[in-house]
N, C-alpha and C positions, 0 to 999 in steps of 0.2 A: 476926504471922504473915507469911510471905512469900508473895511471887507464887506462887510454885509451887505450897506447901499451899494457898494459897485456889482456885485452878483447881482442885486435887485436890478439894477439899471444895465446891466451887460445885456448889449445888445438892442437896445430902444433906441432907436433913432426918433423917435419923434415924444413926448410927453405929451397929451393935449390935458388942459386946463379947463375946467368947467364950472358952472355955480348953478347948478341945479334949484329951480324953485318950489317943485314940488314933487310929488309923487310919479307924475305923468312924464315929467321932464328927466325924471331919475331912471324911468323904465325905456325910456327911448334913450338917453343918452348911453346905456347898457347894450341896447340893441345896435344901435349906432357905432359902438366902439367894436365889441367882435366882430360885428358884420363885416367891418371895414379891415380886416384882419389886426386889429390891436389888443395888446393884453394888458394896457396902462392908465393910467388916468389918475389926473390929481384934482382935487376937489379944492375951490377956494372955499376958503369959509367968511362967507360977505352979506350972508343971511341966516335968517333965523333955522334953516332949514336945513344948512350945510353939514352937521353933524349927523341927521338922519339920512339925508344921502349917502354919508360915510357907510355909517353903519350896514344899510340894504345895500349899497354897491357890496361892501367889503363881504357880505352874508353870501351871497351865492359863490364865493368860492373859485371865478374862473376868470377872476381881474387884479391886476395888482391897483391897489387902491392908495392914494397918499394925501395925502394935505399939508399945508407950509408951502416953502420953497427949496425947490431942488436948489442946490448952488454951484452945482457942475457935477458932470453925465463923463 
């Protein structure tokens, strides 16, 4: 792991994993994550749709946003 990822991930106990469908499911799972006091989330990409979740999660600015596989935290 490099410096970079482990600052990134310093401190995450938890990554949750999502696959977003649409729009609807991108704005609640946003709402869903800070609510719940989390600043992380990885996006599979397993649909057509997973890139534009990327993107609008990663746009507002107040998530860490990732895609792939972590391979150790």
């Amino acid at each position: 792991m490099t410096t970079e990822n482990s600052s990134v991930l310093s401190g995450q106990r938890l990554v949750p994993l999502a696959t977003p469908q649409n729009a609807d499911h991108t704005l609640a799972l946003r709402e869903g994550i800070l609510g719940g006091g989390l600043g992380i989330v990885e996006v599979g990409l397993r649909n057509p749709y997973a890139m534009t979740a990327l993107a609008d999660l990663a746009a507002g600015g107040d998530l860490i946003v990732g895609a792939g596989t972590v391979l150790d935290a």
